[in-house]
N, C-alpha and C positions, 0 to 999 in steps of 0.2 A: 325619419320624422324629426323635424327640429323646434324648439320654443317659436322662431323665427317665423318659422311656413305658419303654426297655429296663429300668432299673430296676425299674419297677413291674413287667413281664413277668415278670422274675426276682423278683421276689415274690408273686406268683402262682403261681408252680411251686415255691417253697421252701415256703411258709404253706400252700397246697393251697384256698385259696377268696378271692376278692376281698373279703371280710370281715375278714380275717387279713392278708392284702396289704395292706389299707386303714391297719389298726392298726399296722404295722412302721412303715409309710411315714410316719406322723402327716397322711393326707387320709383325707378321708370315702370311703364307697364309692361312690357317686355317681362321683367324681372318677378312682378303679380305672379302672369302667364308661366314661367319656367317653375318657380315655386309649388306651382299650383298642380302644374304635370307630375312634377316630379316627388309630390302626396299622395295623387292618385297612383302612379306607377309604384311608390314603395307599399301602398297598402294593397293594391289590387281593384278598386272601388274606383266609382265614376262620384266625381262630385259633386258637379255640373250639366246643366243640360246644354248643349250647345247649339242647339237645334234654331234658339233664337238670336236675335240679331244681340243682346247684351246676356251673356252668360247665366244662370239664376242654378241656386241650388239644388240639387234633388234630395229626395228625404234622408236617403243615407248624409249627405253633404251639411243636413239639416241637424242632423244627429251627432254628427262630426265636432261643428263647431259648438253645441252646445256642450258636449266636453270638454271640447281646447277651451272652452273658457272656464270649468272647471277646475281644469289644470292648472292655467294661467294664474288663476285666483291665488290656488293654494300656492302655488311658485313664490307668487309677488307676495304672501303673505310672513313670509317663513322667519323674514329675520325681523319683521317685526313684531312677531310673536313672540320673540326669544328675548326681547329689547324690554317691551313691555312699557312700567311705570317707570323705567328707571331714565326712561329718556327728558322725564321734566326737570331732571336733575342738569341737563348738559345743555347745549345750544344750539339754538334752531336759527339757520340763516335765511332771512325771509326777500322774496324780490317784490320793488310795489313800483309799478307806475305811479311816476311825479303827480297825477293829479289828486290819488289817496292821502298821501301825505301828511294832508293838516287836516283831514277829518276822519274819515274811514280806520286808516290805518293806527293813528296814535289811541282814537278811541277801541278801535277794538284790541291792541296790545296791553291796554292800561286793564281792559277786563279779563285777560287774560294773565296776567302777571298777580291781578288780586287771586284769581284761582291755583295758581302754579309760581309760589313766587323764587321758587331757585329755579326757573326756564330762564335763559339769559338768549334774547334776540337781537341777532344782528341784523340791519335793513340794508337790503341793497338797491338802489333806486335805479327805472333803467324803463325803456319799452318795453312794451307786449314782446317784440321779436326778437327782442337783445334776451327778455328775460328767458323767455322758452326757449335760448339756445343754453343759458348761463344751466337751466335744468335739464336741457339731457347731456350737457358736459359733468354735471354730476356736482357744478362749483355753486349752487345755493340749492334749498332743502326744499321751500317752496314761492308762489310766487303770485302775488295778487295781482292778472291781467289783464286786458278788455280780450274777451275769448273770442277766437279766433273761429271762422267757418268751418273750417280741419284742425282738431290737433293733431301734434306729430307723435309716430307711433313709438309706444312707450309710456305716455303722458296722460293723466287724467285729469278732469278740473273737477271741485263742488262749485255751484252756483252760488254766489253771494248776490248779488242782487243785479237789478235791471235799470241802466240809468237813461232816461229819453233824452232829444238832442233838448234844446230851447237857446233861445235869442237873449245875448244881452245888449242895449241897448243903451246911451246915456240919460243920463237920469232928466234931462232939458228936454228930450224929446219930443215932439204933441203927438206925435202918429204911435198908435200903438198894432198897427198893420204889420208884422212880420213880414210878408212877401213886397211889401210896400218897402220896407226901408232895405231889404236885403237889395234893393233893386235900386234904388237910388243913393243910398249912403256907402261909404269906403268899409272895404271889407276887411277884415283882419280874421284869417286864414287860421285853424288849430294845424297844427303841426301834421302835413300830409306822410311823412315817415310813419307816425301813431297809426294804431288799427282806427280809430275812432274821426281823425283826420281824413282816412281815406271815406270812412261812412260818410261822411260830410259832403266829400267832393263827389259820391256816390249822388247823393239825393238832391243835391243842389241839380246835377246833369240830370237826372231823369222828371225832375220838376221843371227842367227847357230854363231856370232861372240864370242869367248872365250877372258877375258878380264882379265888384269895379276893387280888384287888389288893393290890399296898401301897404301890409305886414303880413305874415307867417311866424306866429309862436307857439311854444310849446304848453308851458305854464298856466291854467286858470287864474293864478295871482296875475300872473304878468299880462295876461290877454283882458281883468276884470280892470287893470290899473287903465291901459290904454284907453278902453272903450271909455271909463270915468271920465276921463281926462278930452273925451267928443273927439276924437281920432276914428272913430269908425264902428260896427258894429261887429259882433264874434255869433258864429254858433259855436255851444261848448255844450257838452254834458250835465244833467241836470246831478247834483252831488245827492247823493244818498246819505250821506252824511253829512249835514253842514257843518261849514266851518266857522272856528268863534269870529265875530266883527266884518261878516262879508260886507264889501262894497256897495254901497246903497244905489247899484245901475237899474235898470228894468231888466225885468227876467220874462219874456216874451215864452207860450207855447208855440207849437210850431204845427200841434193838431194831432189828432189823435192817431192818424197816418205816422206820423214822423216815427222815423226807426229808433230803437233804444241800444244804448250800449249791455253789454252782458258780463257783469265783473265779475272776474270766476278764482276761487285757488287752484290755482295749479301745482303739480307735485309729478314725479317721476314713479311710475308703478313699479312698486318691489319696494317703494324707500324704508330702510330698517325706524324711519321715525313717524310711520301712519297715524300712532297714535295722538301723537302732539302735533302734530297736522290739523287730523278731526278736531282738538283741541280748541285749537285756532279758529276751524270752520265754526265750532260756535259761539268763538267772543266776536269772529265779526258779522254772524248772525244776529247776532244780541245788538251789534252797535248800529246795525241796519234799522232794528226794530225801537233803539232808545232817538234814533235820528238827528242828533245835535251834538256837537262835540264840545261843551263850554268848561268852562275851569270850576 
């Protein structure tokens, strides 16, 4: 029996099919399936029923993984138990999606620096994708991202907040019809690489709405400047944070349907510095709930 197989078990009970386990984990399912025989074959125990057409637990199988997550726990716990207080003394390298930046993330560092003030944070700015590979190479501590459907195994997020999509608009407008202007006005794209880009191009398709290109940016500054500027309209994230002196464009809902982003910290399980993590998780809890980021 290995950390590895426990793993995989407890991804098989969280995701609900070795399909879904497969994909957290970044292995094929093939490799689920071998793992999974070769738990049963070292303990003797059946884990699984197989009798149905997607595999499902049985109660020893039941019993199983609620220990390997017991284990797992105390595993991932060790060195940072050992670590403790003394990690606000050292430095935590933190990863943020470019659209935190000027709100989310400086407000909730500034509250967290007033509680801890020898933590010295380095920011590393980057995608959702870029940054959840930067933490399981082990080269930043944690990472504020739009959380993904799967994460990869190894990886945990807290939830920080929930941001819905909405419509900026120019401020000369008269229609304040979101489906109306997506549909006749130039559309300026958020950046389809971003998890939140792809949500975009998600709900635009399943809404049958046809959208008249004009741009693809990445930036909320840079997508808030164009739209000002009557080049087009943006759907972008609604800020959790707002930032000081935003752009006086129209800020359209999109309805209570419309999908929301999930901004989550991410962190690699086992990290010797959990504690200044949590830390974190609640200066930018706190900057969620003060909602303005002003001088």
């Amino acid at each position: 029996m290995s950390l590895r197989q426990l793993r995989t078990l407890l991804a098989i009970q969280t995701h609900g099919s070795f399909s879904a386990a497969a994909a957290a984990c970044h292995i094929t399912h093939a490799a689920v399936s071998q793992q999974m025989k070769a738990l049963e074959s070292s303990w003797r125990v059946t884990l699984f029923d197989r009798k149905n057409r997607r595999p499902e637990l049985t109660p020893t199988g039941r019993a199983m993984a609620s220990k390997a997550a017991n284990i797992i726990r105390d595993y991932d716990g060790i060195l940072a138990s050992v670590i403790g207080e003394q990690g606000f003394q050292g430095e935590l390298v933190l990863g943020a999606v470019p659209t935190t930046l000027t709100g989310l993330v400086p407000l909730g560092l500034s509250l967290l620096r007033q509680r801890h003030a020898d933590l010295h944070v380095v920011i590393f700015p980057g995608l959702s994708y870029q940054l959840l590979q930067q933490l399981d190479r082990g080269t930043i501590d944690a990472a504020i991202i739009t959380r993904p459907a799967l994460l990869p195994q190894g990886l945990s997020c807290f939830d920080i907040a929930a941001e819905p999509m909405q419509l900026l608009a120019p401020p000369q407008t008269e229609s304040d019809d979101p489906l109306e202007l997506l549909r006749t006005r130039p559309f300026i794209r958020f950046d389809r690489n971003a998890i939140f880009g792809q949500m975009v191009e998600s709900w635009l398709q399943k809404r049958k709405i046809t959208v008249k290109d004009s741009m693809e940016l990445e930036g909320l500054e840079a997508i808030s400047s164009m739209v000002m500027a009557n080049l087009g309209v943006s759907i972008v994230p609604k800020r959790c944070v707002r930032n000081m002196n935003p752009l006086p464009v129209k800020r359209l809902a999109l309805g209570a349907k419309a999908p929301a982003r999930q901004l989550g910290l991410a962190y690699r399980d086992g990290n010797p510095k959990l504690t200044v993590i949590k830390a974190a998780e609640a200066a930018f809890l706190d900057a969620v709930r003060i909602g303005e980021f002003s001088a």
